[in-house]
C-alpha positions in Angstrom: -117.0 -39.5 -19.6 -114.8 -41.5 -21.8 -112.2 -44.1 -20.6 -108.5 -43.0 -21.1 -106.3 -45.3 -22.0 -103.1 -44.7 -19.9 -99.8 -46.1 -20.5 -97.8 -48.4 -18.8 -94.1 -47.4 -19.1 -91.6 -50.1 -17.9 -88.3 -48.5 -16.3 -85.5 -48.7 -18.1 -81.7 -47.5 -16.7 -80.2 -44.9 -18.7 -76.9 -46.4 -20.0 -73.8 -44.4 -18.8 -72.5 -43.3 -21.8 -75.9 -41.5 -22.9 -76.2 -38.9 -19.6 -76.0 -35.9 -20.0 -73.8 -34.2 -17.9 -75.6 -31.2 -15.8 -73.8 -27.9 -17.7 -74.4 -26.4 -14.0 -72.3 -28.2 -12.0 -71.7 -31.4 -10.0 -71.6 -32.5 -6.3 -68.9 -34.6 -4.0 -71.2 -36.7 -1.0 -69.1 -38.0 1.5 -69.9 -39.4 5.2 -68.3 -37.5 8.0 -67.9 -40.2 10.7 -65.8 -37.6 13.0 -69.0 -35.4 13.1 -71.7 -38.7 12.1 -72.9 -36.7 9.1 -73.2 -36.7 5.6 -71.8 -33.8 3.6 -72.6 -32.8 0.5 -70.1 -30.3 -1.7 -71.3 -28.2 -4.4 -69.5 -27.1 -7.2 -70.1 -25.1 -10.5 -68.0 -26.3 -13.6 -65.1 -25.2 -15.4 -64.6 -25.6 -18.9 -62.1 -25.5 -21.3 -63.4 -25.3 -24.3 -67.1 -27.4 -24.3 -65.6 -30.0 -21.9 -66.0 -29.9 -18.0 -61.9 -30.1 -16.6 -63.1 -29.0 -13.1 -65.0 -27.2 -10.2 -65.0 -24.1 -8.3 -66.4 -25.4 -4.9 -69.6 -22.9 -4.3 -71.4 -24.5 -1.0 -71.8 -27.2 1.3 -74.0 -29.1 3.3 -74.5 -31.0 6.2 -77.2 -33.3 7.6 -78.4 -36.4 8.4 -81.2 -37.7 6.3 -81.4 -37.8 2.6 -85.2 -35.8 2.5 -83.6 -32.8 4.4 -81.0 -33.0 2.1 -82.7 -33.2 -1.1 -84.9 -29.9 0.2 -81.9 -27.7 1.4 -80.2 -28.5 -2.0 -83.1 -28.0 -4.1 -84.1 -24.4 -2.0 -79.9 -23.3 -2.3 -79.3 -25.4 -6.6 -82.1 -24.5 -8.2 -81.4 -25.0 -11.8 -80.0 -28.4 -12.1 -81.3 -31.3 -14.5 -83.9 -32.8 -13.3 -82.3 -36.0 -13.3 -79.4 -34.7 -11.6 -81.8 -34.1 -8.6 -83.0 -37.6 -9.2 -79.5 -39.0 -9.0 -79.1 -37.1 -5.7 -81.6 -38.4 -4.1 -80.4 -42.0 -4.9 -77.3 -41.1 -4.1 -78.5 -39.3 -0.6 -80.8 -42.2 0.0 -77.4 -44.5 0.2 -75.4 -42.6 1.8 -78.1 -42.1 5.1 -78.2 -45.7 4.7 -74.2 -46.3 5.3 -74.4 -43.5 7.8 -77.0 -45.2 10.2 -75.3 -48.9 9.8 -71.9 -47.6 9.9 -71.1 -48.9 6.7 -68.6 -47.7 4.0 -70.1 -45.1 1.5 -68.5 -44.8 -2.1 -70.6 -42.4 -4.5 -71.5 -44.0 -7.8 -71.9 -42.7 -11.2 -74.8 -40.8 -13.0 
């Protein structure tokens, strides 16, 4: 069998002004210290014209740990980007993270 030559690809950060919003919707992650969760809003765009203005909220969820998270919103939002999922997950990652040391939780950008 012949060798392969495989590539090594070095990571490189999308800048922000070149992501592509997901035409399906966006989500609001917030900690719930009241209730020691994280919940997650869902909402499908609205448009006027091509641009997004808004959201129709269309679920929410609750948990604990990013991984759960990540699963439920993949089985209930199934045809996002795939890096919107990605960016969840970063995003849920940090959030379990500022839930377990009590710390403050702001959601970043794409």
């Amino acid at each position: 069998m012949a060798d392969k030559v495989v590539p090594l690809i070095k990571a490189k950060k999308i800048p922000q002004k070149d992501v592509k919003l997901d035409p399906n919707g966006f989500f609001v992650i917030e900690i719930d210290r009241r209730q020691n969760l994280i919940r997650v809003e869902y909402y499908s765009n609205v448009y006027r014209g091509r641009r997004i203005v808004s959201g129709i909220l269309e679920k929410v969820f609750t948990g604990k740990k990013a991984d759960s998270l990540c699963d439920t919103i993949a089985n209930y939002v199934p045809d996002l980007l795939t890096t919107h999922y990605m960016y969840l997950g970063r995003e849920l990652q940090k959030a379990e993270y500022s839930l377990e040391k009590n710390e403050k939780y702001i959601q970043g950008g794409c």
